[in-house]
C-alpha positions in Angstrom: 38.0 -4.5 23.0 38.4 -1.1 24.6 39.0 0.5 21.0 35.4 -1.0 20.0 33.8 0.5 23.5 35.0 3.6 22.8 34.5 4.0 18.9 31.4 4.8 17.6 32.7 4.3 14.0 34.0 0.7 14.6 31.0 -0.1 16.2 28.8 0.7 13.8 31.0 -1.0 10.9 30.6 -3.7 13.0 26.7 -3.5 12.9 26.9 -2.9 9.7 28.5 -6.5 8.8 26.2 -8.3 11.4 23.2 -7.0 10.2 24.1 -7.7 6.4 24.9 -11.5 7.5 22.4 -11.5 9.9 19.8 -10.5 7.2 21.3 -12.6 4.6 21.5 -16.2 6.6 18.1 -15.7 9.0 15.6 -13.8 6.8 13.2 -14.5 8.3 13.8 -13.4 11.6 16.2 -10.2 10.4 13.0 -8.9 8.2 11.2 -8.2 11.8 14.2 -6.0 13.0 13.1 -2.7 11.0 11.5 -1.1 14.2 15.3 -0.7 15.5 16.5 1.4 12.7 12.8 2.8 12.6 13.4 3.9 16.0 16.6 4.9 16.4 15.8 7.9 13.5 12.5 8.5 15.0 14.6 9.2 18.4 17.0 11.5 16.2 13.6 13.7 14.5 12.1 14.4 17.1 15.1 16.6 18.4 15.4 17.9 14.8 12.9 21.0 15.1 13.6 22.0 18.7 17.5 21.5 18.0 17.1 23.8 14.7 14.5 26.5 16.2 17.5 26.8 18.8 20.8 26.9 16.8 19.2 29.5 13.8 17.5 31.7 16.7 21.2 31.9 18.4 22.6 32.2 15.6 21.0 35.3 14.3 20.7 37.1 17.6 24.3 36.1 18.4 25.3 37.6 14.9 24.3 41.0 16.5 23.5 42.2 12.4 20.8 41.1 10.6 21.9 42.6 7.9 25.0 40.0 8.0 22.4 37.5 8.6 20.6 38.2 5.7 24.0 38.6 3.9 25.0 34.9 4.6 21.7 33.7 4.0 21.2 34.9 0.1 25.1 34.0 -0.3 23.6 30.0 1.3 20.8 30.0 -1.6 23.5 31.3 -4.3 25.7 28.8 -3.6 22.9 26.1 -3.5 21.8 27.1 -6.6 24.9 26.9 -8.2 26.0 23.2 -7.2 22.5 21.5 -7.7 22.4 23.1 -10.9 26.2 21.5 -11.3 24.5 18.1 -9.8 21.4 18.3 -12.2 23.5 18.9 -15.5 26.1 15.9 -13.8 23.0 13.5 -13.6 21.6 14.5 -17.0 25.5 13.9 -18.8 25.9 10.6 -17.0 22.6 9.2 -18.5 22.7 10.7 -22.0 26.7 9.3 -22.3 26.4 6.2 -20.5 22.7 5.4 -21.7 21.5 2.6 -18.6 18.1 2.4 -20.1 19.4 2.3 -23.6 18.1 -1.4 -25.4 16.1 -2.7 -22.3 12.5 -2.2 -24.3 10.2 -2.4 -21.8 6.3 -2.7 -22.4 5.1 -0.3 -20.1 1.4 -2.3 -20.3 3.2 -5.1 -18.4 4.1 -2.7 -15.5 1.9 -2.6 -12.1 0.6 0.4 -11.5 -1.1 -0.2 -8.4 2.8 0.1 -7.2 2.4 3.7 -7.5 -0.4 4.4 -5.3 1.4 4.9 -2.5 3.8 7.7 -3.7 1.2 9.7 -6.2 -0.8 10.6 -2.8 2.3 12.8 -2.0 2.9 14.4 -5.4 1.0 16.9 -4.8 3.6 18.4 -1.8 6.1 19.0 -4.7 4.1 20.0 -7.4 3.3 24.0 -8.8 5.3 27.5 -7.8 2.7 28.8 -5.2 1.9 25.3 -3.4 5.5 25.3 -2.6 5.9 28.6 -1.1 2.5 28.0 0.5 3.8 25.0 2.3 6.7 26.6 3.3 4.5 28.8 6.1 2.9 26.4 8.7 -0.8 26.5 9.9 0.2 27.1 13.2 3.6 28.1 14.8 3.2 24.6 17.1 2.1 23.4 13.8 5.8 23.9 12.3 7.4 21.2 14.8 5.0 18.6 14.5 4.9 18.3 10.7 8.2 17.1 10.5 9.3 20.0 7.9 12.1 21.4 8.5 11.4 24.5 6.1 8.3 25.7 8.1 11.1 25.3 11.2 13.2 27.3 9.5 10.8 30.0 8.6 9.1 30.4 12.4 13.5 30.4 13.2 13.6 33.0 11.3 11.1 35.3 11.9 11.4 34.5 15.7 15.6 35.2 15.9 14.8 38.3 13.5 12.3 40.0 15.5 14.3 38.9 19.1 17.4 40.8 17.6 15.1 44.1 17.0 13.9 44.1 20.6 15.7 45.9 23.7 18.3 43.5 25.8 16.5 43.9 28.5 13.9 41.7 26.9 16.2 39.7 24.2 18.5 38.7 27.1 16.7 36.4 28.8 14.9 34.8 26.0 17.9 34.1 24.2 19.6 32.7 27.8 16.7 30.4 28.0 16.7 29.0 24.6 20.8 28.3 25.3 19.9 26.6 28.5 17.5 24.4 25.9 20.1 23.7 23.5 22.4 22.7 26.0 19.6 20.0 26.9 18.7 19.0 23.5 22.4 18.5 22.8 22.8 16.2 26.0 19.6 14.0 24.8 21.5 13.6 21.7 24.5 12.7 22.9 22.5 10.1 24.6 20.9 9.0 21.5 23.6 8.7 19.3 25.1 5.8 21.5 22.0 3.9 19.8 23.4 4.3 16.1 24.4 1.1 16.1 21.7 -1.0 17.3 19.5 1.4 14.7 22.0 0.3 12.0 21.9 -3.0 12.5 18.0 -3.1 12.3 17.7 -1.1 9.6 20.4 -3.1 7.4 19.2 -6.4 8.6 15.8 -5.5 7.4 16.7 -4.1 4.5 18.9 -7.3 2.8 16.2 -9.7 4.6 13.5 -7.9 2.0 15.0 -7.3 -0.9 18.0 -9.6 -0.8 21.7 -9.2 -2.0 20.7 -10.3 -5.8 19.1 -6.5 -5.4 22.8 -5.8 -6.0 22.6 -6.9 -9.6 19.3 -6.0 -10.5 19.6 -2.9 -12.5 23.1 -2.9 -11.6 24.2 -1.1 -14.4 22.1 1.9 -13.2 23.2 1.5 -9.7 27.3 1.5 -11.1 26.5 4.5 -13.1 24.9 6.5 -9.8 27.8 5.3 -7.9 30.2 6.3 -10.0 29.0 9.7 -10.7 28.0 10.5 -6.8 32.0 9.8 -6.0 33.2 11.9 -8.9 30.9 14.8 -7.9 32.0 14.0 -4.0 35.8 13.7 -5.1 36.1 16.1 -8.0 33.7 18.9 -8.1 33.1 19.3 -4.4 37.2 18.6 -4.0 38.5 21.2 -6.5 36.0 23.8 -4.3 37.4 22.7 -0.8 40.9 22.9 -2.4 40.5 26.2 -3.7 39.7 27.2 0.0 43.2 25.5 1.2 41.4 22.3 2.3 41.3 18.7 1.3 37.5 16.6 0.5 39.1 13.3 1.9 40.5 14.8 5.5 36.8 16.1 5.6 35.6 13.0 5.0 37.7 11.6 7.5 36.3 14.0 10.3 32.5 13.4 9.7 33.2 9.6 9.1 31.1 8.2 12.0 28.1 10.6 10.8 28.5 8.7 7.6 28.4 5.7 8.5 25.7 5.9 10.2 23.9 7.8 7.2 25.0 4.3 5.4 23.5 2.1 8.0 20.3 4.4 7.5 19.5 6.2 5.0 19.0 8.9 6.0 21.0 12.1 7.0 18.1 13.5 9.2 19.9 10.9 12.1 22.8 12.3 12.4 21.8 16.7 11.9 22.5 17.5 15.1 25.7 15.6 15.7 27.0 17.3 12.0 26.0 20.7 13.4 28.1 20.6 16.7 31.3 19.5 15.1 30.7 21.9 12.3 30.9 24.6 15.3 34.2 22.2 16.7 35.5 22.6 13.4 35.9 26.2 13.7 33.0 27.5 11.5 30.9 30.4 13.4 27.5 29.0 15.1 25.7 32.1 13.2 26.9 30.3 10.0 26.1 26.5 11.0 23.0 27.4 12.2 21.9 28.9 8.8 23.5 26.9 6.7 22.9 23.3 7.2 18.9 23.6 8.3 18.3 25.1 4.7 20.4 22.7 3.1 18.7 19.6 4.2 16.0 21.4 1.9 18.0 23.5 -0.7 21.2 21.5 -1.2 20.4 17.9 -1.9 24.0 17.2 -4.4 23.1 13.6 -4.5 19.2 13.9 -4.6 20.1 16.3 -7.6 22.0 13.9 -9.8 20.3 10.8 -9.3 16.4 13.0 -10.3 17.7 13.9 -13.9 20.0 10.4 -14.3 16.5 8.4 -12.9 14.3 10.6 -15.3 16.5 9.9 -18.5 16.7 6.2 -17.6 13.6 5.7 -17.6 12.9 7.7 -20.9 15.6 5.0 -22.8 14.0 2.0 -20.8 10.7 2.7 -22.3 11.7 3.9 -25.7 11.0 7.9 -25.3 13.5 9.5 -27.4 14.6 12.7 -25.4 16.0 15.9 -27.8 18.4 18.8 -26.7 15.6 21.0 -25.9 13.7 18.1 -24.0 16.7 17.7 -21.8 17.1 21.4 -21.0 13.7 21.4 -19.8 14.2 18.2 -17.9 16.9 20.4 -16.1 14.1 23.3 -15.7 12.0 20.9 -14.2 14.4 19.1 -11.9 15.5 22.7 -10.5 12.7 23.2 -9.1 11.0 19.8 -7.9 14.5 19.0 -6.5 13.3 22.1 -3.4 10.7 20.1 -2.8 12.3 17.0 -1.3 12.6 16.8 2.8 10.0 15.6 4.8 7.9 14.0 2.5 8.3 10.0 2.7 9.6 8.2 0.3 10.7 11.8 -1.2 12.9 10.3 -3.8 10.4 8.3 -5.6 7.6 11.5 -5.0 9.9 13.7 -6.2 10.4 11.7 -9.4 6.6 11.1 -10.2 6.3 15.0 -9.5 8.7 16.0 -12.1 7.6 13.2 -14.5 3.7 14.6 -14.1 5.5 17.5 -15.1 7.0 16.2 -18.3 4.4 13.9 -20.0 6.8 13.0 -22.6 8.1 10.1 -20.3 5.3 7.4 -19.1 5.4 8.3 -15.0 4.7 4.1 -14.6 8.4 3.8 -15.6 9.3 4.3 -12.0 8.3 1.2 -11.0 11.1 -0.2 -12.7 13.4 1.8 -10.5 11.8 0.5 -6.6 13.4 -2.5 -6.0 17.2 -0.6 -6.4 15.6 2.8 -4.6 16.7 1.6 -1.0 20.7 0.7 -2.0 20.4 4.6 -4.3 19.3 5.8 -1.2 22.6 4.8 0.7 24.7 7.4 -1.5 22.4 9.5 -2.1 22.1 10.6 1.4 25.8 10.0 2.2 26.6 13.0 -0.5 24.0 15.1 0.4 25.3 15.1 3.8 29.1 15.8 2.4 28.0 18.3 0.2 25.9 20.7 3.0 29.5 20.0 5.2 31.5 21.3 2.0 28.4 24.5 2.2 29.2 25.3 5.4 33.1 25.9 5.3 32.4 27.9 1.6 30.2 30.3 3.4 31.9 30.5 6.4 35.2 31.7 4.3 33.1 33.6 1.9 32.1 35.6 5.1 34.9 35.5 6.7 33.8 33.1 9.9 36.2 30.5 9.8 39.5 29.9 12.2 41.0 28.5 9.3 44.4 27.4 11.4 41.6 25.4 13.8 40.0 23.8 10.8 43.3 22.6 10.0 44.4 21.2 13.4 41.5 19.7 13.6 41.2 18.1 9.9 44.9 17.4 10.1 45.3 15.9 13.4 42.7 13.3 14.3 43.9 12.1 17.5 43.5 15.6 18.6 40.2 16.3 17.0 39.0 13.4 18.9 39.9 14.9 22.4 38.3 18.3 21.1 35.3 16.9 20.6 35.0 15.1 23.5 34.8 11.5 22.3 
């Protein structure tokens, strides 16, 4: 019993089960339980943009050089580049060799379109080159913490830590000593917060198999298997071989951040559990000047899992309705995808947007095909955000030995040695 007090992790497995029983046996009272989960992320988001103006401000006034600042930062959007290109082409292989869609001959005159309405409204956020950089810059500078976009965040972070670095310490001083003091507070709410996950995981999971079910597990299961099974090669493989290259291993990572995770499974979502990643990021020996860059871009820029399942979803669909996709379709598929894939946090339902946004993009494929993919969306959704959250961890520790701001023998203690980890961190 004093294990379970004192372990976030087992309690949150153990929400985990209840909720799925709980949902599964008494429906109809388990489908009223959404506001938990509901409110346990809403808790976590509305520390997000006050928690990231403060760790990227820091961060680049406690680098002391902006130009090593800037340097980290286009080394963050190379590397982003590189692995959700990696994802994309991973997504796009899967469907084309495994074909999920292939045979099922659907009559896309039978589909409801009125399904759709809710998600078309927000194509528009992800759609065309300028509207995208556009949105990127907020109306107002209060304006870039209430939308709930954490690129605007990062681009008032910016410009703020930039231009407090350039001015004389007599000034910078005590503005940067404030915003610590803030930090220090937001960090203590969270901690606060995060003692919740598990009522917000049992909500949200009791909901979730009170509406749709367990036979959701079958339907399109195929699909489903195939997303699965890609997402834990990319996890295990790809984003393995890169740790190892560094002198690190994917499943001790794993290991660290394993409460985060499953609370991200509980969820959804990986926005409920940023700030907690971010602080044992910085315990795990990575400079704050490199956290605080890294993982508030990525949750835009680096979405692994997002990545694979937009060109596997887009493909599926093209077999399910009979469009017959050529070499040079596919490569612009990938063209597409690289670019609607930015355009993903923030935006509800973003998944789903994201898709009809690259489809309206690509005519080829009918865009009503997607509402063949909503009832498996929510159990996608678990993975999907699980590896996006692995992959921006795996970011962080490549940039942070790329520029040389990693106490690699700390990393190891603390990777290696979990009982000791644990007292580090304070749990």
């Amino acid at each position: 019993m004093k294990l379970i007090k004192r372990s976030l992790f087992l309690q949150v497995i153990i929400a985990l089960v209840i909720g799925c029983l709980f949902g599964y046996f008494l429906p109809h009272i388990a489908i009223n339980f959404q506001v938990f989960g509901n409110g346990f992320v809403k808790l976590v988001k509305m520390l997000i943009a006050p928690l990231i103006f403060c760790v990227i401000v820091l961060g680049i006034y406690g680098a002391g050089d902006l130009k090593k600042a800037g340097k980290v930062g286009i080394k963050t959007l190379i590397y982003f580049e590189i692995m959700t290109t990696i994802a994309l082409i991973l997504g796009l292989a899967a469907a084309y060799i495994f074909k999920p869609g292939h045979g099922m001959h659907v009559d896309i005159s039978t589909l409801d379109a009125s399904q759709m309405t809710k998600y078309n409204e927000n194509i528009h956020a992800v759609t065309g080159v300028s509207d995208f950089f556009l949105n990127m810059i907020p109306q107002t500078a209060v304006g870039a913490f209430t939308g709930n976009d954490i690129l605007q965040v990062v681009v008032f972070s910016i410009l703020f830590g930039v231009a407090l670095s350039m001015l004389s310490k007599d000034v910078s001083e005590p503005v940067a000593s404030f915003i610590d003091k803030i930090s220090q507070v937001i960090f203590k709410i969270m901690s606060i917060i995060i003692k919740l996950a598990p009522i917000g995981v049992f909500g949200a999971i009791s909901f979730t198999v009170a509406k749709f079910g367990i036979e959701t597990l079958l339907n399109l299961g195929y699909l489903v298997l195939i997303y699965y099974v890609t997402v834990i090669f990319f996890v295990v493989v790809i984003l393995g071989l890169v740790l190892k290259l560094l002198g690190f291993n994917i499943f001790k990572l794993i290991r660290y951040f394993r409460e985060e995770i499953t609370i991200v499974c509980g969820t959804s979502s990986s926005d409920s559990v940023l700030p907690q990643v971010m602080y044992k990021l910085k315990k795990l020996g990575i400079k704050d000047s490199t956290v605080s860059l890294v993982i508030p871009s990525g949750y835009s820029f680096n979405l692994d899992g997002f990545s694979i399942y937009l060109t596997l979803a887009v493909v599926f669909i093209a077999q399910a309705t009979g469009v017959h996709l050529t070499i040079s379709d596919l490569i612009m598929i990938l063209l597409i995808t690289l670019f609607t894939s930015k355009g993903a946090h923030g935006i509800p339902a973003s998944a789903i947007v994201v898709l009809a946004a690259t489809l309206s993009s690509f005519p080829v494929i009918p865009a009503i095909g997607l509402v063949l993919i909503l009832s498996v969306d929510w159990l996608i959704g678990i993975l999907r955000a699980v590896s996006n959250l692995i992959g921006n961890c795996v970011a962080t520790l490549v940039i942070g030995v790329w520029e040389n701001d990693v106490d690699r023998k700390r990393v190891h203690q603390m990777l290696d040695d979990p009982k000791w980890a644990k007292s580090e961190l304070g749990n």
